[in-house]
N, C-alpha and C positions, 0 to 999 in steps of 0.2 A: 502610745497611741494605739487604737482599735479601731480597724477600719470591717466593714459586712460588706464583703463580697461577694458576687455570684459567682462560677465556675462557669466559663463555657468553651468548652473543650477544654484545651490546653491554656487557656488564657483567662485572668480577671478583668470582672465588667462588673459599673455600677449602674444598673440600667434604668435606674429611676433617679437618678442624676444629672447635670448638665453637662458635666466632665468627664474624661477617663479617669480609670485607676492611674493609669500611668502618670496624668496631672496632677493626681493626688500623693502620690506618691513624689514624684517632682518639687510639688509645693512643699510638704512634709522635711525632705532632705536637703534642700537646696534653698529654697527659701528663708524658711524658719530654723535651718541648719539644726534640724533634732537630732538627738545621736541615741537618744533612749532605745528601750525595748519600741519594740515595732510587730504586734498582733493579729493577727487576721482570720477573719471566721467567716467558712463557706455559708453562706447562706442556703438553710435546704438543706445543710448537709451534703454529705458523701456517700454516695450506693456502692456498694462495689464494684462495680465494672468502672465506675470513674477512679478510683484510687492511681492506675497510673497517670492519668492525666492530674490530675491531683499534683500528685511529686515532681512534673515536669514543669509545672505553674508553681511551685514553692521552690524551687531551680531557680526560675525565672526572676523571684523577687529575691533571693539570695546571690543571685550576681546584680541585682540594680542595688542591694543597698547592702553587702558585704563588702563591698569596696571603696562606702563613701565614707570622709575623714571626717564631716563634719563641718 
């Protein structure tokens, strides 16, 4: 699965959406119990000065779905 997210600050947002990432991500793991690869592209890109925020939001989605069995 491929999801476009936006960056804002440290956290992803779908901001032309009706839900958060986090419900999409929720539905994704827990509903439809996917266990596949799981993709994700900043939308906009990455400037530099965002790169640590960057890694602290791919943190973020590595402890919500490095832990899930499925």
């Amino acid at each position: 699965i491929h999801i476009r997210g936006h960056l804002s600050g440290t956290r992803w947002t779908l901001p032309d959406a009706p839900f958060s990432f986090e419900e999409v991500i929720q539905l994704v793991l827990e509903e439809w119990n996917y266990t596949g690869p799981l993709t994700l592209e900043p939308e906009g890109g990455i400037d530099q000065e965002s790169w640590p925020d960057f890694l602290q939001a791919l943190n973020w989605l590595k402890s919500v779905t490095g832990n899930h069995s499925g």
